[in-house]
Phi, psi and omega in degrees: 000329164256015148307314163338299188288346200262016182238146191322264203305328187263352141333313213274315183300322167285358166274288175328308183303315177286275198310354151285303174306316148331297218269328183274322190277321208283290208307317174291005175259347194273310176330297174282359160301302201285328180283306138004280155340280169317320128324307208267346161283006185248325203282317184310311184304314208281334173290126179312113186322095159129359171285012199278344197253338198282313208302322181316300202247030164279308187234337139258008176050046175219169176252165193297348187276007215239278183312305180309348193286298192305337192283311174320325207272308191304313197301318209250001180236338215067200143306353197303095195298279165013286173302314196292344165299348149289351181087120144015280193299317191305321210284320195301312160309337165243046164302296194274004158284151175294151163345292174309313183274336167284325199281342170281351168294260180359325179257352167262002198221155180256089172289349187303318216266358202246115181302162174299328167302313177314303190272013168283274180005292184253038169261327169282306163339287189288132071233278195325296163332297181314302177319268177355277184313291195297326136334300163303311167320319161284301190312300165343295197304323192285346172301315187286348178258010169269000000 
């Protein structure tokens, strides 16, 4: 391999081959985020009432805020291989959106292709747009009752 690094082309080829392997552990981290989840819903009914925190950080080695992140990530994408192609942060970021409004990101943006600054970015656009429309909407309604 380090003959590989020290030549034009097999640089560039070993560089491609690590940003495939990148790009594949990071889906397969999201992927086990969403599967986690998915474990840490099944799991929850069957833990004994008030046992919920120890059993997290017994047996997933995490605090509860982490497992709600993950179970919330599972409740609201599922498995969804699509998805688990955002990546961890992405996914996260786009928890606290509503149904409706992600899913209209998602169908305007190539969020896959976006940096995480890029999807704050537009997520504050899509927060403001809302803000905006519904403000007009009442300002309409207080116009039609004068």
């Amino acid at each position: 391999m380090t003959e590989l690094a020290n030549t034009g082309t097999g640089e560039i080829s070993l560089l491609n081959g690590l940003a495939l392997q990148a790009r594949t552990l990071a889906q397969s981290a999201a992927m086990n985020m969403l599967q986690l989840g998915r474990v840490l819903c099944e799991a929850k009914p069957l833990v004994p009432h008030g046992e919920w925190d120890k059993w997290i950080r017994e047996n997933a080695y995490m605090k509860r805020r982490t497992a709600e992140t993950y179970m919330q990530a599972y409740t609201t994408f599922g498995l969804s291989a699509t998805i688990a192609e955002l990546g961890t942060t992405k996914i996260i970021k786009l928890l606290p959106m509503n149904e409706e409004d992600r899913e209209t990101l998602l169908s305007e943006h190539d969020v896959s292709a976006m940096s995480t600054r890029q999807l704050d970015e537009a997520i504050r656009k899509q927060k403001t747009k809302m803000i905006e429309e519904a403000r007009a909407e009442v300002q309409g309604e207080i116009e039609r009752e004068r």
